[in-house]
Biopython code that builds the backbone (N, CA, C, O; Angstrom):
import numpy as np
from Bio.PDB.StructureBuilder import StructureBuilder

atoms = [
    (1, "UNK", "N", (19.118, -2.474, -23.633)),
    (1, "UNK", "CA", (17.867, -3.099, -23.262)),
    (1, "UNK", "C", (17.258, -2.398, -22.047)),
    (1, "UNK", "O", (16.038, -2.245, -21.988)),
    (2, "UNK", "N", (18.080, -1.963, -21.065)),
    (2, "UNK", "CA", (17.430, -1.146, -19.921)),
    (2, "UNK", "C", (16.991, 0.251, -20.351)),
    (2, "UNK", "O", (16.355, 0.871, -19.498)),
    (3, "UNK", "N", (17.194, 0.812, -21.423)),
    (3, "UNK", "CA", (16.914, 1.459, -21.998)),
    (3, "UNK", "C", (15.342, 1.521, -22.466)),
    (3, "UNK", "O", (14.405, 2.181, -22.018)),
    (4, "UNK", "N", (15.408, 0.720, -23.379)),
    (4, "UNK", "CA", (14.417, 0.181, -24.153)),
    (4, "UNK", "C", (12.790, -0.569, -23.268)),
    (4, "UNK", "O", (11.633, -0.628, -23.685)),
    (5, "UNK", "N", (13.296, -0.951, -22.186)),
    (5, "UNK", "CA", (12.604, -1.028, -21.296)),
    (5, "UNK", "C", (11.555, -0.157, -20.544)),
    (5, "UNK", "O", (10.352, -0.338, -20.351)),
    (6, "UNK", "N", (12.684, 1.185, -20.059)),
    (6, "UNK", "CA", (12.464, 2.350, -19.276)),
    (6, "UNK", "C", (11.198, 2.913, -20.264)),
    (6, "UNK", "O", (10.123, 3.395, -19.907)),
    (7, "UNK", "N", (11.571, 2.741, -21.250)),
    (7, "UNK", "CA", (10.714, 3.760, -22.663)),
    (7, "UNK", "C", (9.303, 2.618, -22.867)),
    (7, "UNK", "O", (8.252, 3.084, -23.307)),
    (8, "UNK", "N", (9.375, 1.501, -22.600)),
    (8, "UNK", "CA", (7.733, 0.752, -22.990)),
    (8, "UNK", "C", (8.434, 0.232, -24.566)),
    (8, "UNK", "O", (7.498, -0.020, -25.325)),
    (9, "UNK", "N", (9.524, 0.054, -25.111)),
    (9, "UNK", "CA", (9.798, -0.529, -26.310)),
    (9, "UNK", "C", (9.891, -1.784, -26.699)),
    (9, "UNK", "O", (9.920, -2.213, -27.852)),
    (10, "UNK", "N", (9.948, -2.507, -25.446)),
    (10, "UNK", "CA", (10.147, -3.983, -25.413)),
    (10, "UNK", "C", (8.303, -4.095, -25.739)),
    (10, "UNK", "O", (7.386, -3.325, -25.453)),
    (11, "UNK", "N", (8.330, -5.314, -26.398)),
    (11, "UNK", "CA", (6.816, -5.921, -26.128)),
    (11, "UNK", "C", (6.078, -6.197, -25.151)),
    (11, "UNK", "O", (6.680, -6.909, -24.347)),
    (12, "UNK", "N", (5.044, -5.959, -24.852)),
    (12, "UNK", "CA", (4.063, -5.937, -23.750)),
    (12, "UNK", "C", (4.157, -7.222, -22.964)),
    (12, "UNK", "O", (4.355, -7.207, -21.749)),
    (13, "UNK", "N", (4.006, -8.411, -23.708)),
    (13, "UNK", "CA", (4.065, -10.039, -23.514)),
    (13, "UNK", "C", (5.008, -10.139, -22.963)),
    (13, "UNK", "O", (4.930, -10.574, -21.814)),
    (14, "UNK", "N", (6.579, -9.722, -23.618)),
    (14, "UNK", "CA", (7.999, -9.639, -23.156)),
    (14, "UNK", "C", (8.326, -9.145, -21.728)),
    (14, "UNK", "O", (8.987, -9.694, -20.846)),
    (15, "UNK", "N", (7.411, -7.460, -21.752)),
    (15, "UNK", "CA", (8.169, -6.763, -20.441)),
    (15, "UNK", "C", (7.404, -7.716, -19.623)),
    (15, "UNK", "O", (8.116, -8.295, -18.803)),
    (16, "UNK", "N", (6.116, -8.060, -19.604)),
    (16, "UNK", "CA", (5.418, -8.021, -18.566)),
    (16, "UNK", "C", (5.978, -9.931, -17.748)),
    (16, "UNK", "O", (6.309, -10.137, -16.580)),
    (17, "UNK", "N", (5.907, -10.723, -18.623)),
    (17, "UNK", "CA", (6.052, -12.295, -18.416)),
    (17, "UNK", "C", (8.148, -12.246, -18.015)),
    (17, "UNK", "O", (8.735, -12.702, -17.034)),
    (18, "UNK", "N", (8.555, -11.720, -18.890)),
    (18, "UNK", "CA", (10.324, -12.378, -18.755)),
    (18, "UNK", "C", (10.628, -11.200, -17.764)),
    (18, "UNK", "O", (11.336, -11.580, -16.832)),
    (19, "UNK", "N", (10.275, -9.833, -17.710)),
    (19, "UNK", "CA", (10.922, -8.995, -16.668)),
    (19, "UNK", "C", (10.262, -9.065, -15.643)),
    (19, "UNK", "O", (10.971, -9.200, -14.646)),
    (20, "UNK", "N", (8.889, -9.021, -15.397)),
    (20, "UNK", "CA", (7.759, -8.678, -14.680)),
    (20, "UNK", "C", (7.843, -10.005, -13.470)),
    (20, "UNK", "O", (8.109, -10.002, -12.268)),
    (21, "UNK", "N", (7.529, -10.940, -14.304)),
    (21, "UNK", "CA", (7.064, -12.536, -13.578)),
    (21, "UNK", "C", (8.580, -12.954, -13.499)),
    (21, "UNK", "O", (9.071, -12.895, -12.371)),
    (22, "UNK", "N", (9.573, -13.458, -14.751)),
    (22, "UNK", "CA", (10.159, -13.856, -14.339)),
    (22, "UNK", "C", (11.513, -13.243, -13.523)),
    (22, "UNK", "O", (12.192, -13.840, -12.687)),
    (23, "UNK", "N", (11.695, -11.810, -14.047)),
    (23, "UNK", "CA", (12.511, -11.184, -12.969)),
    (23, "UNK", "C", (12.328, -11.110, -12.051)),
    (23, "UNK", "O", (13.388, -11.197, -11.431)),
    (24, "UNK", "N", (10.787, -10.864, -10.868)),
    (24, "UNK", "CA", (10.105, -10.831, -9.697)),
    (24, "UNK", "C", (10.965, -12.036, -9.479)),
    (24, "UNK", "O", (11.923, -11.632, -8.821)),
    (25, "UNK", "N", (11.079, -13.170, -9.680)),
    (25, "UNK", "CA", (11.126, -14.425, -9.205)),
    (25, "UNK", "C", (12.488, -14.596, -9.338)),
    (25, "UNK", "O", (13.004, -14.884, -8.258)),
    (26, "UNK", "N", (13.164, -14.535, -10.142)),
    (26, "UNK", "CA", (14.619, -14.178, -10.277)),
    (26, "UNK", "C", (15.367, -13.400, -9.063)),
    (26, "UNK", "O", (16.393, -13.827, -8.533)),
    (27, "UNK", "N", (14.709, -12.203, -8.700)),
    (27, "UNK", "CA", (15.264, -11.948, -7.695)),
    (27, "UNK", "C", (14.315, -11.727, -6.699)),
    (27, "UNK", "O", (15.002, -11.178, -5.838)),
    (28, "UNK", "N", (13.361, -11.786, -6.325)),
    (28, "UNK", "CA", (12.282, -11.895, -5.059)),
    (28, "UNK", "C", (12.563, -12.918, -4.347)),
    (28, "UNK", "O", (13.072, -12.831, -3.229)),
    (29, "UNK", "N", (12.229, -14.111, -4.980)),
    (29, "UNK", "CA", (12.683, -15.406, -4.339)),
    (29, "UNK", "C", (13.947, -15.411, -3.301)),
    (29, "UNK", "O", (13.791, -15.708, -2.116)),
    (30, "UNK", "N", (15.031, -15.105, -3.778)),
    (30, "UNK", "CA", (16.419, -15.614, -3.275)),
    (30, "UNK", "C", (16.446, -14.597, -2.079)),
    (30, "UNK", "O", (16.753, -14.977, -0.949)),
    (31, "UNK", "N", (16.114, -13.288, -2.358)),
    (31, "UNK", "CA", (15.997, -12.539, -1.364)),
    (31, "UNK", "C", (15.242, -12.593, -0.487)),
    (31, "UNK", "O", (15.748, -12.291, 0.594)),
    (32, "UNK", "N", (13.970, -12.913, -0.454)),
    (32, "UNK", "CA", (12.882, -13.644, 0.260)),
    (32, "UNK", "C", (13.475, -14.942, 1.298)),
    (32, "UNK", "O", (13.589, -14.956, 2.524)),
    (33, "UNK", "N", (13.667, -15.582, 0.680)),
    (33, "UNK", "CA", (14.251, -16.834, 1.149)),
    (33, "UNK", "C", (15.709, -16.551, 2.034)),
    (33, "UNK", "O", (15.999, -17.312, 2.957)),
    (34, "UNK", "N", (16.397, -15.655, 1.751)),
    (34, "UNK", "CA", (17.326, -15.680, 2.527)),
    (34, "UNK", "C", (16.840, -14.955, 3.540)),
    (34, "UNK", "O", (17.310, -15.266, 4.634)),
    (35, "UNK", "N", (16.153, -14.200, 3.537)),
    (35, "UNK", "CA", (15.521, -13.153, 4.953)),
    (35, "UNK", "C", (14.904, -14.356, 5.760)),
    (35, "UNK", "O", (15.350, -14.564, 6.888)),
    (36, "UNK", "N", (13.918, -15.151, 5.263)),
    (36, "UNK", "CA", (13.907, -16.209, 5.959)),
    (36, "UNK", "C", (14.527, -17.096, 7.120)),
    (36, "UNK", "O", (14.076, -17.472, 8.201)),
    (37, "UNK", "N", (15.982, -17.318, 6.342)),
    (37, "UNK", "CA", (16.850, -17.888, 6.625)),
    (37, "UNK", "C", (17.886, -16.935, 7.990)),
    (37, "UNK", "O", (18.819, -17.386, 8.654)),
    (38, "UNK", "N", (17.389, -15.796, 8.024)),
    (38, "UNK", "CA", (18.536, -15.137, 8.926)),
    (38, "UNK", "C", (17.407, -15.115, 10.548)),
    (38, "UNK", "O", (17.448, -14.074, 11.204)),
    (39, "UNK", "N", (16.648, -16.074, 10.969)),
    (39, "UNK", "CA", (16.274, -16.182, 12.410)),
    (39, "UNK", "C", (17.132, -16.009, 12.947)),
    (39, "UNK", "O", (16.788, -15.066, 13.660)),
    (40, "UNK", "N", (18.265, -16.259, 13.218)),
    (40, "UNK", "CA", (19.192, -16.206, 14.345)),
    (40, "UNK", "C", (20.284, -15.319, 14.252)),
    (40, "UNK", "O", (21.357, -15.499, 14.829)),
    (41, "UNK", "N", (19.964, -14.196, 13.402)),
    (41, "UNK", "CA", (20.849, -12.767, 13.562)),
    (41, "UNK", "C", (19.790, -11.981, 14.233)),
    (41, "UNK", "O", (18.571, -12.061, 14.084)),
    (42, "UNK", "N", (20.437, -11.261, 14.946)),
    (42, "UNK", "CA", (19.785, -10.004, 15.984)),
    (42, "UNK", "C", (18.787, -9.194, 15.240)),
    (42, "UNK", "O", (19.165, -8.624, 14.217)),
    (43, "UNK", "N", (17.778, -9.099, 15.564)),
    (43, "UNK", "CA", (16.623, -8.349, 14.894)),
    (43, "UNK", "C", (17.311, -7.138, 14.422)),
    (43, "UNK", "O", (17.576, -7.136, 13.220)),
    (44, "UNK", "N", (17.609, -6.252, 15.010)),
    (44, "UNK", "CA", (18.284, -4.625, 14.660)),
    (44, "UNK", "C", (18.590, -5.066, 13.143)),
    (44, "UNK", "O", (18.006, -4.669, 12.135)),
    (45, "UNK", "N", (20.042, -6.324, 13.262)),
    (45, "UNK", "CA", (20.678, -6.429, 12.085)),
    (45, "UNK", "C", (19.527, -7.143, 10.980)),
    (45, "UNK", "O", (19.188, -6.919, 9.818)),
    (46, "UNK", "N", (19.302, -7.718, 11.606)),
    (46, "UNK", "CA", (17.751, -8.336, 10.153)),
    (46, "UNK", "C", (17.346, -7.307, 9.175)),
    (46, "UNK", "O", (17.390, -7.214, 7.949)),
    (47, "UNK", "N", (16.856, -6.422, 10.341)),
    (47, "UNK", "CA", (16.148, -4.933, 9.634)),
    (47, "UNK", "C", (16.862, -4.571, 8.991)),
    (47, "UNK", "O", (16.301, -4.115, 7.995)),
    (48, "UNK", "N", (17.813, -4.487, 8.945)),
    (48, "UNK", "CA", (18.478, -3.460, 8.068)),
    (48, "UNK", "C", (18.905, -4.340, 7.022)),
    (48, "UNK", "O", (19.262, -3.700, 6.033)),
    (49, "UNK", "N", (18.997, -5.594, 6.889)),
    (49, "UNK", "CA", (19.604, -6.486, 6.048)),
    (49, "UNK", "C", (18.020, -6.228, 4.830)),
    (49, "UNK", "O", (17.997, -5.851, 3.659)),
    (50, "UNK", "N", (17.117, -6.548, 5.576)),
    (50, "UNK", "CA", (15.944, -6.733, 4.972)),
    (50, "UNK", "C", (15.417, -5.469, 4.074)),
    (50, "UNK", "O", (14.822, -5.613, 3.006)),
    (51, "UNK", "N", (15.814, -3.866, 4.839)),
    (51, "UNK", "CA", (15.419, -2.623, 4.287)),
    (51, "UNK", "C", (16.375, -2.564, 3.159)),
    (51, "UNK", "O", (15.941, -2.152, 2.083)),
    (52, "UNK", "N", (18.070, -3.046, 3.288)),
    (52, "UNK", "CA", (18.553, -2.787, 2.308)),
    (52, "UNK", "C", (18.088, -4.186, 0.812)),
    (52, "UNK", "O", (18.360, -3.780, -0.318)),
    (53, "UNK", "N", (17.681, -5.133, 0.865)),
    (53, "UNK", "CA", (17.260, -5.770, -0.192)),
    (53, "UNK", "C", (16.079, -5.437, -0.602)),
    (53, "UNK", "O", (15.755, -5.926, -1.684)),
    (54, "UNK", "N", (15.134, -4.583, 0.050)),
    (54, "UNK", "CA", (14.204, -4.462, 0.093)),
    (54, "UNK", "C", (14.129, -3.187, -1.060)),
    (54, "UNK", "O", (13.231, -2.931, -1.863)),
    (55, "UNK", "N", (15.415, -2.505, -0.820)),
    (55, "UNK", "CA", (15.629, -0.892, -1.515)),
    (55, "UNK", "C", (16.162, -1.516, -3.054)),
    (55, "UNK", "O", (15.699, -0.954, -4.046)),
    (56, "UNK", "N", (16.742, -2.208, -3.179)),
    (56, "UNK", "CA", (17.190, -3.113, -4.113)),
    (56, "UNK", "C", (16.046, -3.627, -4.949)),
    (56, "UNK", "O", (16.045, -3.363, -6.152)),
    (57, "UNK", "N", (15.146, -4.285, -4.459)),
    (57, "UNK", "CA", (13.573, -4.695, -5.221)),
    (57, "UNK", "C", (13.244, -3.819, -5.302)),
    (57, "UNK", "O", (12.694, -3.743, -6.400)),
    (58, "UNK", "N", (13.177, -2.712, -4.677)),
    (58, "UNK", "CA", (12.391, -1.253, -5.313)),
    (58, "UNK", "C", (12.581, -0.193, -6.585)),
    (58, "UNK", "O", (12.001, 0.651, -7.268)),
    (59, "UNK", "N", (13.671, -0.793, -6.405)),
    (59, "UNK", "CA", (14.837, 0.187, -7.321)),
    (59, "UNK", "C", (14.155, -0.599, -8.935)),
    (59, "UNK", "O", (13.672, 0.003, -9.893)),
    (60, "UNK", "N", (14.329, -1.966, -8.775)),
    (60, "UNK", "CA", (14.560, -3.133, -9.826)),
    (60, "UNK", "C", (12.731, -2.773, -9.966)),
    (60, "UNK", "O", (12.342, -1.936, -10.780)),
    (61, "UNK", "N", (11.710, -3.569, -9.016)),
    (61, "UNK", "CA", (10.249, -3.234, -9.671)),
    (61, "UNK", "C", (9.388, -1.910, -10.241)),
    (61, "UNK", "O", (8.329, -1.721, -10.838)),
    (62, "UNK", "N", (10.739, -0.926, -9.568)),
    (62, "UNK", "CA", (10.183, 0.925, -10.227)),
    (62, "UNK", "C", (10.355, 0.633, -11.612)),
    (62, "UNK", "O", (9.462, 0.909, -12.413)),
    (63, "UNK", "N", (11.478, 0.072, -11.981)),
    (63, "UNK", "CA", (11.620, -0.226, -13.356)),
    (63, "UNK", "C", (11.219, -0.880, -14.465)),
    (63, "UNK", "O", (11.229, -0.427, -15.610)),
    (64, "UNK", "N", (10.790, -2.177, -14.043)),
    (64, "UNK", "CA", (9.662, -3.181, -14.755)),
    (64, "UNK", "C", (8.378, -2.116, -14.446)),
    (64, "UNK", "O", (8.057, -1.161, -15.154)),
    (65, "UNK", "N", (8.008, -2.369, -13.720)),
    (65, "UNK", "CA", (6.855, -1.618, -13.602)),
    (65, "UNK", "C", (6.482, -0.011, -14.640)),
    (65, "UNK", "O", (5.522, 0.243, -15.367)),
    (66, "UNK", "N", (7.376, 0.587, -14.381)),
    (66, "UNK", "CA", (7.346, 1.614, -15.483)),
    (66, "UNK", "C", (7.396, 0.941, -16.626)),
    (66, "UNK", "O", (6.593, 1.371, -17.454)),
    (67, "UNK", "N", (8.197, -0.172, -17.061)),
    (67, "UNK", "CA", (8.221, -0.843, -18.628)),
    (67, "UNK", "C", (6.892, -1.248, -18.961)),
    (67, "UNK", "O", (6.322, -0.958, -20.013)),
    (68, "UNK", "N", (6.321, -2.066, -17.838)),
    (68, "UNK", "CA", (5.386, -2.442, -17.842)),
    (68, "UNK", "C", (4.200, -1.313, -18.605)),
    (68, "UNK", "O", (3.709, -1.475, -19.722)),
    (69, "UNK", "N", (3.864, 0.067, -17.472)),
    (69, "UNK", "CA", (3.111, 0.683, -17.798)),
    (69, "UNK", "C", (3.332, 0.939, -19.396)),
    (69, "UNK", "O", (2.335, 0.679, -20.069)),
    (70, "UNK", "N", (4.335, 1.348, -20.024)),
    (70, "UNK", "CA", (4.832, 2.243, -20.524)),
    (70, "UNK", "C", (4.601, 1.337, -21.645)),
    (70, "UNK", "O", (4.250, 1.986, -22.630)),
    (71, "UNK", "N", (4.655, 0.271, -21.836)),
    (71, "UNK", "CA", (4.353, -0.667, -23.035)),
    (71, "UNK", "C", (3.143, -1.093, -23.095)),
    (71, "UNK", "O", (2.584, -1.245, -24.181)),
    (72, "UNK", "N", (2.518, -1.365, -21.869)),
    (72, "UNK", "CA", (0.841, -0.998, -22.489)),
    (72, "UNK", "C", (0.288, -0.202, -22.860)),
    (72, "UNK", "O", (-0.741, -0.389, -23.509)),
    (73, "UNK", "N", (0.731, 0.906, -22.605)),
    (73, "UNK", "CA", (0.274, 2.589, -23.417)),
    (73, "UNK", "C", (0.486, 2.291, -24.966)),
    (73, "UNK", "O", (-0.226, 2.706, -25.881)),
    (74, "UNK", "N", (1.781, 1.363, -25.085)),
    (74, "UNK", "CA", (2.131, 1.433, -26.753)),
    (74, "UNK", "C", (1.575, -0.132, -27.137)),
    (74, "UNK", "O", (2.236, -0.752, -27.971)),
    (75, "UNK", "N", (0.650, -0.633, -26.683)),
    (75, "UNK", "CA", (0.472, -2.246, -26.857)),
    (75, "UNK", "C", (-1.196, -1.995, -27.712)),
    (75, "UNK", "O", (-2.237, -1.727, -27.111)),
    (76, "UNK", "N", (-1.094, -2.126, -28.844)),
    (76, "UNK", "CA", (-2.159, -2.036, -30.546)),
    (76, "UNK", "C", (-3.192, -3.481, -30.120)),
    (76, "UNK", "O", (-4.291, -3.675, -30.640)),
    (77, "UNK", "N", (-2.733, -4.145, -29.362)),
    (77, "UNK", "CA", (-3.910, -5.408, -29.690)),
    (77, "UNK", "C", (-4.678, -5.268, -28.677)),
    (77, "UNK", "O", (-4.618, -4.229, -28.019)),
    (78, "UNK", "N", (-5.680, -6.425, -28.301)),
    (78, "UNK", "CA", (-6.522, -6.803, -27.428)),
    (78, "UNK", "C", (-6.513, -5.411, -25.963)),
    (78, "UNK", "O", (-5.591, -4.938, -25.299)),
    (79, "UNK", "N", (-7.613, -5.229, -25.971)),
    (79, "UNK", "CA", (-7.520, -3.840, -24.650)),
    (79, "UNK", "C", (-7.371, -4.561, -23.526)),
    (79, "UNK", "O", (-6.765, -3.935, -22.656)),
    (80, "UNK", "N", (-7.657, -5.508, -23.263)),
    (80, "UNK", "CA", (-7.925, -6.558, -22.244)),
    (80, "UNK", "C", (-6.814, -6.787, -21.857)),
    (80, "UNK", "O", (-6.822, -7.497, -20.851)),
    (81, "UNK", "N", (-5.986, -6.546, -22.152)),
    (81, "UNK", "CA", (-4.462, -7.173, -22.347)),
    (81, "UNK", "C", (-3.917, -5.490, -20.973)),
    (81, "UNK", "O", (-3.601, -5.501, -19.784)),
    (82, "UNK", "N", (-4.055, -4.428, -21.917)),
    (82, "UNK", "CA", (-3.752, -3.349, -21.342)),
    (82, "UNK", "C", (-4.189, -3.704, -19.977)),
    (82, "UNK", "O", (-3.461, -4.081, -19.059)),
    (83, "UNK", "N", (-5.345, -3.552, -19.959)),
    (83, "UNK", "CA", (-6.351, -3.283, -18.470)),
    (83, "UNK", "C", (-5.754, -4.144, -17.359)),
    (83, "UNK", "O", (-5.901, -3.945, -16.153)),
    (84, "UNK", "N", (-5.027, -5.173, -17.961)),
    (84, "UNK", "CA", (-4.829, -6.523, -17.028)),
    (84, "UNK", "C", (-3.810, -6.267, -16.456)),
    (84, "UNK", "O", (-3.547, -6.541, -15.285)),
    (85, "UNK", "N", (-2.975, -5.580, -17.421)),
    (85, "UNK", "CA", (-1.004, -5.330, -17.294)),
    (85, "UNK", "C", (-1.310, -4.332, -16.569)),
    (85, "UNK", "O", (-0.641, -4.459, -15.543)),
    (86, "UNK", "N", (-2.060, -3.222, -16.490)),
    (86, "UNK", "CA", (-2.115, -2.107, -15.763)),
    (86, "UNK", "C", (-2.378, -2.449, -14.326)),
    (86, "UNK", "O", (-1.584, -2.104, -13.452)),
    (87, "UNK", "N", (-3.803, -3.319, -13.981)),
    (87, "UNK", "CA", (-4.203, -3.361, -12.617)),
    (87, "UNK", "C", (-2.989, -4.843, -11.979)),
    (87, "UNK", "O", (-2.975, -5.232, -10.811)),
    (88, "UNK", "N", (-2.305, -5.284, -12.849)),
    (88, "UNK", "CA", (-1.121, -5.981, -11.886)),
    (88, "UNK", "C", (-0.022, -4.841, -11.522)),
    (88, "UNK", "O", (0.458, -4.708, -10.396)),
    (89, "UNK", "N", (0.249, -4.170, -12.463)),
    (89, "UNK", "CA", (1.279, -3.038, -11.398)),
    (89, "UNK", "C", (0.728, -2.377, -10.867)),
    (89, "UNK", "O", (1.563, -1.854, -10.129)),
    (90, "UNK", "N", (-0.469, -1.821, -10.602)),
    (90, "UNK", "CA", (-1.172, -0.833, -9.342)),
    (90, "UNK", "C", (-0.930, -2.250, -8.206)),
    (90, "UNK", "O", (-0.446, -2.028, -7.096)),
    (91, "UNK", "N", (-1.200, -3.243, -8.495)),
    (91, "UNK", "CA", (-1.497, -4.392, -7.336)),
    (91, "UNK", "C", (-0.008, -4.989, -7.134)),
    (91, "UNK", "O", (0.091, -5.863, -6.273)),
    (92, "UNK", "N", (0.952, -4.681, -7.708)),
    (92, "UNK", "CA", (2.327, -4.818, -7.278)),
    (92, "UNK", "C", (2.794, -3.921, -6.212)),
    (92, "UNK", "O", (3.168, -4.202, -5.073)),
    (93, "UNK", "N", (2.659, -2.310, -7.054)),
    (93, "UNK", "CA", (2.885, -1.551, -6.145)),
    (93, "UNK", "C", (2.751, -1.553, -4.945)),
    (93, "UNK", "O", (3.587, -1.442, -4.049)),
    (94, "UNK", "N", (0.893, -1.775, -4.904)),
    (94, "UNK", "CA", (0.535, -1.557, -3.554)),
    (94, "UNK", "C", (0.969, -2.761, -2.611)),
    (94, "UNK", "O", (1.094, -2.703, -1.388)),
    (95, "UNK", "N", (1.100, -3.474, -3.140)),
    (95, "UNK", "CA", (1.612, -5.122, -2.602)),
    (95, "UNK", "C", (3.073, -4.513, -1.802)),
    (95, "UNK", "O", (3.217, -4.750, -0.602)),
    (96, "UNK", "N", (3.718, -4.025, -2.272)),
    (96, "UNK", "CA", (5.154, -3.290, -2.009)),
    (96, "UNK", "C", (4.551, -2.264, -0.748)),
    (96, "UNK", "O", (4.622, -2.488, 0.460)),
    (97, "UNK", "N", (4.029, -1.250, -1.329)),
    (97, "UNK", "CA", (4.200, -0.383, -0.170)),
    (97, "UNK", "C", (3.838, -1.064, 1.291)),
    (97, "UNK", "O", (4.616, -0.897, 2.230)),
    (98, "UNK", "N", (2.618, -1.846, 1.450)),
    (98, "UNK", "CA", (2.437, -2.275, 2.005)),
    (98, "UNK", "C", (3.506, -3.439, 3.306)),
    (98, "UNK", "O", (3.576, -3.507, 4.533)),
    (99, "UNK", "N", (4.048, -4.039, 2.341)),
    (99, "UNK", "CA", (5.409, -4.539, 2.816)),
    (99, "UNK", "C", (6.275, -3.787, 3.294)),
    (99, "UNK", "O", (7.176, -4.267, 3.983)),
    (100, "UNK", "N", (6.197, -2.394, 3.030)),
    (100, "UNK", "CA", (6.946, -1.413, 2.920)),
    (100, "UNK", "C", (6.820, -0.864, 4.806)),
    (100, "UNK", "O", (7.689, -0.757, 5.671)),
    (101, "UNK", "N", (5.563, -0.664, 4.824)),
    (101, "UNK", "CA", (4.765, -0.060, 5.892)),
    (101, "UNK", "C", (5.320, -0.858, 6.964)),
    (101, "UNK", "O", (6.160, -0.562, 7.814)),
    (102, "UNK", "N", (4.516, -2.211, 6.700)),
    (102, "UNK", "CA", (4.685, -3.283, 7.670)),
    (102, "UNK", "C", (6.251, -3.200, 8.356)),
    (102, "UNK", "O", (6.500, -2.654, 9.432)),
    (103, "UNK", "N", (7.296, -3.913, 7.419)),
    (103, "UNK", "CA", (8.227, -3.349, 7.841)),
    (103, "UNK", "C", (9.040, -1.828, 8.853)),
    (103, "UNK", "O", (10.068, -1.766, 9.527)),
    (104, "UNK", "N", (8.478, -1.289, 8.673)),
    (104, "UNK", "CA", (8.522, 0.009, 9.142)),
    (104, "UNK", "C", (7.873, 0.323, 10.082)),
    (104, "UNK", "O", (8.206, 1.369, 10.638)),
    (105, "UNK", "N", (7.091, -0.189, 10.448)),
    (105, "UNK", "CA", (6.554, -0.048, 11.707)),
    (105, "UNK", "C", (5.967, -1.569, 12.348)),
    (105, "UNK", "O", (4.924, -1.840, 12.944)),
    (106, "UNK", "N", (7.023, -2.321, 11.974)),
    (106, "UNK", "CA", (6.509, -3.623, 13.112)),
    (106, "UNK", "C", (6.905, -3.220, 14.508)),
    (106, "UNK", "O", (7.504, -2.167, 14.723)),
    (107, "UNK", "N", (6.559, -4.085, 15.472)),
    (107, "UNK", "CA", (6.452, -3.779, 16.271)),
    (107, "UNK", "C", (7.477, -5.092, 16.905)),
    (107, "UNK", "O", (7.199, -6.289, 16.978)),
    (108, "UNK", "N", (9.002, -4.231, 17.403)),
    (108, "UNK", "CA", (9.996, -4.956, 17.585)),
    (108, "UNK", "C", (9.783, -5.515, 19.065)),
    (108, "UNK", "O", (10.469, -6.521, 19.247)),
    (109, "UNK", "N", (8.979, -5.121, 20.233)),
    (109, "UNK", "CA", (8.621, -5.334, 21.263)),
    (109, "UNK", "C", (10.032, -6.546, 21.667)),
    (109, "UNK", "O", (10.081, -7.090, 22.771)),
]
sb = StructureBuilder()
sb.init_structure("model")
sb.init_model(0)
sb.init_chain("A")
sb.init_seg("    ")
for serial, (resi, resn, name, xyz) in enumerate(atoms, 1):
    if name == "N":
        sb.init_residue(resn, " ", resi, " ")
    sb.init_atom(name, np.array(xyz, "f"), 0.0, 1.0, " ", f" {name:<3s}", serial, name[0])
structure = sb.get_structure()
């Protein structure tokens, strides 16, 4: 199936709703929420707790995201459908890097 994924073979509806939405949430959430939860570990250690889950969601949304693309290229119905699946992973991405940035250059003062 990770296979099948990587390639756009899964259905468009499929990659985008059960990997896309509900994997985001599957693992965004818990990781989210536990970064939350670590106020009272030493910033230094946060960061790095946070860069390494953070490398972890990257790893995991490079991959939906490519399924994503990669099955709307092969998705026969409604164009609307394409256009939609496409501008949510440009708006994931950038959603990411951005987080990405922030992180990376907050300002630990």
């Amino acid at each position: 199936m990770i296979t099948q994924l990587w390639r756009g073979e899964i259905p468009l509806w499929k990659t985008f709703w059960l990997f896309g939405v509900g994997g985001g949430l599957a693992f965004g959430l818990p990781v989210f929420s536990a970064m939350l939860a670590l106020t009272d570990v030493p910033p230094d250690d946060t960061a790095s707790i946070f860069l390494a889950a953070l490398g972890f969601l990257l790893v995991n949304l490079t991959w939906v995201f490519v399924g994503i693309w990669r099955a709307a290229n092969k998705y026969q119905g409604e164009k609307a459908w394409v256009v939609l699946a496409k501008i949510a992973v440009v708006a994931g991405t950038f959603n990411i890097v951005l987080l990405m940035v922030s992180v990376l250059f907050a300002d630990t003062g």
